[in-house]
N, C-alpha and C positions, 0 to 999 in steps of 0.2 A: 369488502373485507371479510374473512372470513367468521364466522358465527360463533358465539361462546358454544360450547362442548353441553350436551346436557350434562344434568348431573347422571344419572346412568354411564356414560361414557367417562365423566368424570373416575368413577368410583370405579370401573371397571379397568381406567389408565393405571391409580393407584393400588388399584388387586396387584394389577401386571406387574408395579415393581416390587411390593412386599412380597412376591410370590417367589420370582426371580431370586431375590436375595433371602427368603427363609428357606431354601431350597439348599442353601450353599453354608458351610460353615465359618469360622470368623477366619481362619486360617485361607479361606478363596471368598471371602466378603470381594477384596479390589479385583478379583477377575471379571467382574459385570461390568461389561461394556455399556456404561449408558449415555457417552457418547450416541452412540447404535439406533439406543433406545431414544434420547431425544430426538437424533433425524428424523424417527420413527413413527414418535406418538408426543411430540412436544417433549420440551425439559422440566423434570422437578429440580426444585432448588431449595423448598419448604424442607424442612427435616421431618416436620409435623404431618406429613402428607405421604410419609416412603419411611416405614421401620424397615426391621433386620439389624443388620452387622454393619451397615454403609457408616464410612468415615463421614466427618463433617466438620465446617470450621472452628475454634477455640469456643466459640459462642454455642454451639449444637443448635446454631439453626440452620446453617445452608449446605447442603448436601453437596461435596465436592465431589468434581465431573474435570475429568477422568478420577477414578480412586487411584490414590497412590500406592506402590508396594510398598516394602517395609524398609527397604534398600534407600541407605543415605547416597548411592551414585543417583538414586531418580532425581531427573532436574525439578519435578515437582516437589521432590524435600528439600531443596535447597534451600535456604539463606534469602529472608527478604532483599537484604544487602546484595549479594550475589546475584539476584532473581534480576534485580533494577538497576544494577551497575550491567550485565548485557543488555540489557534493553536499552541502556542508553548510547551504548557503543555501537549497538546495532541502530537505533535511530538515529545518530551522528553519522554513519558509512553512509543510511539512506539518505542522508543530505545532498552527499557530495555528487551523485551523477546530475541531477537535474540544477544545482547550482554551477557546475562546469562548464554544461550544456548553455544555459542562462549567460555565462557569464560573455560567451562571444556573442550573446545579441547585442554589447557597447562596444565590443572593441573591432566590431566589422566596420566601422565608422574608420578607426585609423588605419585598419587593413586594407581597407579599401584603396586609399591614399595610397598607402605604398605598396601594395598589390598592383596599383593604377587596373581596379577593377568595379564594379560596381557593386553596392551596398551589395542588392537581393541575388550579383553573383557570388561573393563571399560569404552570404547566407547558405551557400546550398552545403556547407561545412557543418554549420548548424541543423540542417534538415538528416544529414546524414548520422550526425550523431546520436539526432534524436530516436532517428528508429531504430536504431541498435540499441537502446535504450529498453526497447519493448524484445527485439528479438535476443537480446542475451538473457534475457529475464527466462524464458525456456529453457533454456540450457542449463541454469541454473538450478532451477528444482530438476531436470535430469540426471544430473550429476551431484546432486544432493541425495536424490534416493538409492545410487550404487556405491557411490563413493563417502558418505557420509557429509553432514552440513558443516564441518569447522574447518576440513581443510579445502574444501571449495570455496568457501570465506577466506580464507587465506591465501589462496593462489589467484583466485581473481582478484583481488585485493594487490598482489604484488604486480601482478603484471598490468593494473590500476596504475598504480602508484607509477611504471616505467613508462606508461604511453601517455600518464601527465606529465612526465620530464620533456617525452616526443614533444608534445603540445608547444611546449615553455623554450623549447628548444628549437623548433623547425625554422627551417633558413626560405623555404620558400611553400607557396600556396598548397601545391600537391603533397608535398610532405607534411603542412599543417590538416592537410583535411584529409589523409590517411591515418594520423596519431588521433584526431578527434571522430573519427568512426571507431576505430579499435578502441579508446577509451571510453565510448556509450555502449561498447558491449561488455566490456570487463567492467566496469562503474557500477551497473544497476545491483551487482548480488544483492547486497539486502534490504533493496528499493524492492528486489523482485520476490526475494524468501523469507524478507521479515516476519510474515504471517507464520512461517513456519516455529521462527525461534518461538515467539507468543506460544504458538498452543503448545510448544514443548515444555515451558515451565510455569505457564500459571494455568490456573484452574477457569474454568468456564464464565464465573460469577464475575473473575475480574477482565476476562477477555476487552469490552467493549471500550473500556478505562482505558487499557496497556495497547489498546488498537487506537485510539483518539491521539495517545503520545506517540507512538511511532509514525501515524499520517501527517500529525503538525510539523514533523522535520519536512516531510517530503511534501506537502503544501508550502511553505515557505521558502525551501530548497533555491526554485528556480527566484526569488525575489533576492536573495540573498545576495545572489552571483552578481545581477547587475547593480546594486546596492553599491557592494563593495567595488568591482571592476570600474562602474563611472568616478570614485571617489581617486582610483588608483592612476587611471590613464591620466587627469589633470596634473599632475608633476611627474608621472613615470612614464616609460615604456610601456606598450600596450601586454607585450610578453610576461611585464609583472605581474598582471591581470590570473594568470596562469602559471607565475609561480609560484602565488598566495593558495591557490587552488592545490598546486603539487604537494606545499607544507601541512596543507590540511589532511591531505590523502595521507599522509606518510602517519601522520598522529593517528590518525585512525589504523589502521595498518598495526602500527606499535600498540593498542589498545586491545585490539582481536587477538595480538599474540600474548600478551601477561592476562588481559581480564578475561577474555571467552572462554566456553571450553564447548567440547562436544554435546549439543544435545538430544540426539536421538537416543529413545531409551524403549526397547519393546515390554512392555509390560507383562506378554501374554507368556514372559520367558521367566522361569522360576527365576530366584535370586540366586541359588547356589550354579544357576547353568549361565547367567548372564558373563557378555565377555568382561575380561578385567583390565582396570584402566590401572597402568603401571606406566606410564611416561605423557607427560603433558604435550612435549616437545612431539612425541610418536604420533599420538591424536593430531597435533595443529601440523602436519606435513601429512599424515594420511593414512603410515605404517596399520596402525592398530584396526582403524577401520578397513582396509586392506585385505587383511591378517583374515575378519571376519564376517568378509562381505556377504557369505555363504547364507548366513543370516538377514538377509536383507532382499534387496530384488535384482535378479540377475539384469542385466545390460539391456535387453530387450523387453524387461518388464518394466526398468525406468524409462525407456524411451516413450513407452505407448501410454504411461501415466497420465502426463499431461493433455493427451488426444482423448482417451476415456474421461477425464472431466469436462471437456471441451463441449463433447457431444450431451452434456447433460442440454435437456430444454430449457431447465431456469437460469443454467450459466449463459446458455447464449442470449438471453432476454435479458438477463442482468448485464450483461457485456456491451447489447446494445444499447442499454440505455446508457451504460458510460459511456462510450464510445463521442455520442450526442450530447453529453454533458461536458464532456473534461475538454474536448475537444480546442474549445476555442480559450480555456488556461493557458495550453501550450502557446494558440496562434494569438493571441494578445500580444503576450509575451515574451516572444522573438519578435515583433512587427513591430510593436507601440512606440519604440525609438524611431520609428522612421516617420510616424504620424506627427509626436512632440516636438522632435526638434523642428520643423520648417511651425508648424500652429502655433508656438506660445515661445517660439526662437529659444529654445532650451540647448542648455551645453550639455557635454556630461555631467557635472556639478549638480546640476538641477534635474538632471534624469532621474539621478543617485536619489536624491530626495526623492520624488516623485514614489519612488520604489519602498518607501515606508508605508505607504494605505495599502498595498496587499499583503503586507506582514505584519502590521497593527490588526487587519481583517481576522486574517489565518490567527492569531493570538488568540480576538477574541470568539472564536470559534472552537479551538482547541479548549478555553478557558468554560464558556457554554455546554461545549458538547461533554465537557467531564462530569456532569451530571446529568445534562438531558437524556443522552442514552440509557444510562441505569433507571434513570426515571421514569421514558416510558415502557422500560421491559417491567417496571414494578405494577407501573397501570396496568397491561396486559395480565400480567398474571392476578391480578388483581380481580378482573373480572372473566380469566378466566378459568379460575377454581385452582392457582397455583400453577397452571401450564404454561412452558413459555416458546409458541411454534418461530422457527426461523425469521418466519415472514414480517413477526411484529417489529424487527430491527428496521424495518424499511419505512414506518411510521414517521421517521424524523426527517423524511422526501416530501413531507408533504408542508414541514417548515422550512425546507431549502427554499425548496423550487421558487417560491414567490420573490426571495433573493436572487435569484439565477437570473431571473426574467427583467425586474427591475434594474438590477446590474446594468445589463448588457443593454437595454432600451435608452438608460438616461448615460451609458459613455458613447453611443452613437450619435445620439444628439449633443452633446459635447463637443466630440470632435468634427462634427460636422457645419454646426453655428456656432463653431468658438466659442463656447462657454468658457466660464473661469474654468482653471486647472484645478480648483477645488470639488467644481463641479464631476468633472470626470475622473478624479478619483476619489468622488465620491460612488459612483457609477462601480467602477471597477473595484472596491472595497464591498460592496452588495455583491458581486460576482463572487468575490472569493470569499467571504463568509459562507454562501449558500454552497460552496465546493467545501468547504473543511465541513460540512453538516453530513454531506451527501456521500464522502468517501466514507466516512467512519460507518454510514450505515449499510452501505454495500460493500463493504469489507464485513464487519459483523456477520451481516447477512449471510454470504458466500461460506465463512466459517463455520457457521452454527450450522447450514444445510450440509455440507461436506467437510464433516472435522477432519477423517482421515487424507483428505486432499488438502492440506491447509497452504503447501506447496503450491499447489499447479493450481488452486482458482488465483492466491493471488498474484501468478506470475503471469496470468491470461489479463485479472487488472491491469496491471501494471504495462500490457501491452495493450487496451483497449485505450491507456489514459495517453499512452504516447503514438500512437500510431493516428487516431484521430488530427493529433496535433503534428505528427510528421505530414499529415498530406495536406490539412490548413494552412500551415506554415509555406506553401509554395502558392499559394494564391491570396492569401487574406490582405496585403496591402494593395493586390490590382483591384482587387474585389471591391474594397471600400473605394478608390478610386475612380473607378468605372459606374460606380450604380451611386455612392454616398454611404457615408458610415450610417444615415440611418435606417435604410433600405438594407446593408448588409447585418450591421447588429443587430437590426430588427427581426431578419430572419434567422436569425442563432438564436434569438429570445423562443422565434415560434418551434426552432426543432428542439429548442429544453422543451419546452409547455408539451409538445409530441411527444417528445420518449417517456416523460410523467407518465403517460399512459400507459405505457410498460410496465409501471410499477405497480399502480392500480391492478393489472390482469394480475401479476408476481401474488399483491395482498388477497385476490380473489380464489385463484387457482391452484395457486405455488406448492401446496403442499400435495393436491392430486398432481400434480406434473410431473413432481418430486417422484411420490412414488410409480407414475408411469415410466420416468424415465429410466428407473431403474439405478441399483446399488452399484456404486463402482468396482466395491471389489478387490481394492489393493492387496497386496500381499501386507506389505507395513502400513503405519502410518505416515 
């Protein structure tokens, strides 16, 4: 891990920012990018440790990051109420793709029947959806940085909203699993730009907080779906499954159009030159940002956004170690119904059940991680002289992991010598706690190294978490069949305890790779 800072270097980070801002008068105090500077040389957050003109909380003790301008349009001045009522709309939309997704891992059970086709070939509906899942997430922050973020939340979001009608509607196989590819690419937006909304309206300090509640939707997401779909197909139609899905799209949908609003805000643009927001309805269809795209990144600067964060070295180390982690969530998760019901003769009824230990997990995880994160950014800086580098967010991998690994060890022996059902989800509640620990701190992580890409790393997440699981998903019940689930969870246990080691080189090096690899660069944020 890397080495406290002497004091010399100490003292010499601290020159650098009182110098920075007594350089500048109160009037261009918020033009300091110290964003920049924390990529740079670690974050201050102390107020005690960085004078000049820098704003700071009510309290004047923690130095806020970004500075805000003076301009009530900055989504940074907004409204706590305001600030938490999008966050939660945007954590609600992030439910909806991977609970959709989820929700045909029960009802390919009755499809199949009247498909007269087999489970794992009604499965490939599900597989299909899934990678779209990761590959709309691209698209998404492209068309976020030319087009602006409210009305790409709103147009993917409607045309959501029409191919979960397709879904709920389709009369045969082909046309069900054309509506559910198209719907895993329009679903993910703010599974895949959430990160974005976050760093637009809260400040750095609360980041790791406001990232814990946006992951716990989209960790519980996919539990959700078959939660509720096993409870639904026992008196209804399988299609209800999916019209419960459709009512929920539509609510969310209605919630982006009254409660969201535009957040991108360039700060580096005076307040008398910033553009002017004179219609809500203009913004959430596109006009206004439109009007002033000029200002933002021509078409071929958003395309190659996300390919310039790609090539960093720590995103692709970090990428791969999700990759190897998240991996087998997905392939659980679509598979598990096919394990349960012939092992412990489960209906849907009892699926449904079943489907509460990875959403009691993810709770308490969500509930955990809302202090441990802050916690140990406070140790870190703690010892080290007030700095706080990218790398220490990844500190809380090293109390995942040993959940990840037990997880997945005691539900292979579960399913493998019939243990109780308690036993293996007891197994598979270790799994998903050490995942709600492990997201939150590689999301952090990815944030704090590249604020101004807060887009494109985590819509490369968001395609590391599902692509994994799109290509598990095609072999993970021959697998367990052909060797034993405990020969196959065992070796899912050894490729987590692998990519740990990824993180380890991330906590040793990360911050020389950092700057080998070089500043991206954007035009915007």
């Amino acid at each position: 891990m890397a080495s406290p800072p002497s004091s010399h270097d100490e003292e010499s980070l601290s020159k650098n920012v009182n110098t920075t801002v007594d350089n500048l008068d109160s009037d261009r105090a918020n033009d300091v990018d110290l964003d920049q500077l924390g990529e740079k040389d670690g974050y201050i957050l102390d107020s005690a440790l960085a004078g000049g003109n820098l704003k700071t909380t009510t309290d004047g003790r923690t130095i806020l990051i970004p500075q805000p301008s003076d301009d009530p349009n900055d989504p940074l001045n907004w409204s706590n109420v305001k600030k938490h009522v999008l966050l939660f709309v945007i954590a609600a939309t992030s439910l909806l793709p991977d609970y959709g997704s989820a929700t045909g891992a029960v009802t390919l059970l009755p499809q199949s029947a009247i498909y007269k086709m087999t489970p794992d070939e009604v499965n490939h509906s599900q597989v299909g959806n899934v990678f779209m899942l990761g590959a709309g997430g691209i698209f998404v922050v492209i068309f976020s940085a030319y087009f602006g973020r409210y009305p790409v939340l709103f147009w993917f979001m409607v045309l959501a909203l029409a191919t979960a009608i397709w879904c709920t509607a389709a009369m045969s196989f082909k046309s069900f699993m054309a509506a559910r590819i198209l719907n895993g690419f329009f679903s993910a937006v703010a599974e895949a730009g959430g990160l974005m909304f976050i760093k637009d309206v809260f400040f750095f300090h609360d980041h790791a907080r406001k990232i814990n509640i946006w992951a716990s939707f989209i960790i519980l997401s996919p539990y959700f779906g078959p939660l509720f779909a096993a409870f639904i197909i026992t008196t209804q139609e399988w299609q209800w499954a999916f019209g419960v899905y459709t009512i929920e799209t539509g609510i969310c949908l209605l919630a982006i159009i009254f409660l969201v609003d535009e957040t991108y805000y360039d700060r580096r643009i005076p307040q008398s030159q910033q553009p002017a927001r004179r219609s809500h309805l203009m913004r959430l269809i596109g006009v206004e940002q439109w009007k002033t795209r000029s200002m933002r990144n021509t078409f071929s600067e958003a395309i190659s956004r996300p390919f310039r964060i790609f090539i960093r070295l720590p995103v692709l180390i970090i990428l791969f170690y999700y990759i190897l982690s998240f991996a087998w969530v997905v392939g659980i998760n679509t598979t598990l119904a096919i394990f349960l019901a012939p092992l412990y003769d489960f209906g849907p009824k009892q699926i449904g059940f079943f489907y509460f230990t990875p959403i009691v997990a993810a709770l308490l995880g969500e509930i955990i991680g809302h202090w441990l994160h802050d916690r140990v950014a406070v140790i870190y800086q703690k010892r080290h002289q007030g700095r706080l580098e990218p790398e220490a967010r990844l500190a809380v991998i090293w109390i995942s992991t040993p959940f990840l690994i037990a997880g997945l060890v005691l539900l292979g022996f579960a399913l493998e010598d019939a243990y109780h059902y308690m036993i293996a989800a007891l197994g598979w509640g270790l799994y998903v706690f050490g995942i709600m620990i492990s997201t939150v701190g590689v999301n952090a992580y990815c944030l704090d190294a590249y604020p101004e890409g807060s887009g494109e790393v985590a819509a490369w997440l968001n395609f590391a978490r599902v692509a994994g699981g799109f290509i598990i998903s095609y072999f993970q019940v021959e697998w367990a069949q052909k060797t034993g689930a405990k020969e196959s969870f065992g070796v899912q246990a050894a490729i987590c305890l692998f990519a740990f080691l990824f993180i380890i080189v991330l906590q040793m090096y990360g911050k020389r790779l950092r700057q080998w690899s070089g500043h991206p660069h954007f035009k915007t944020s």
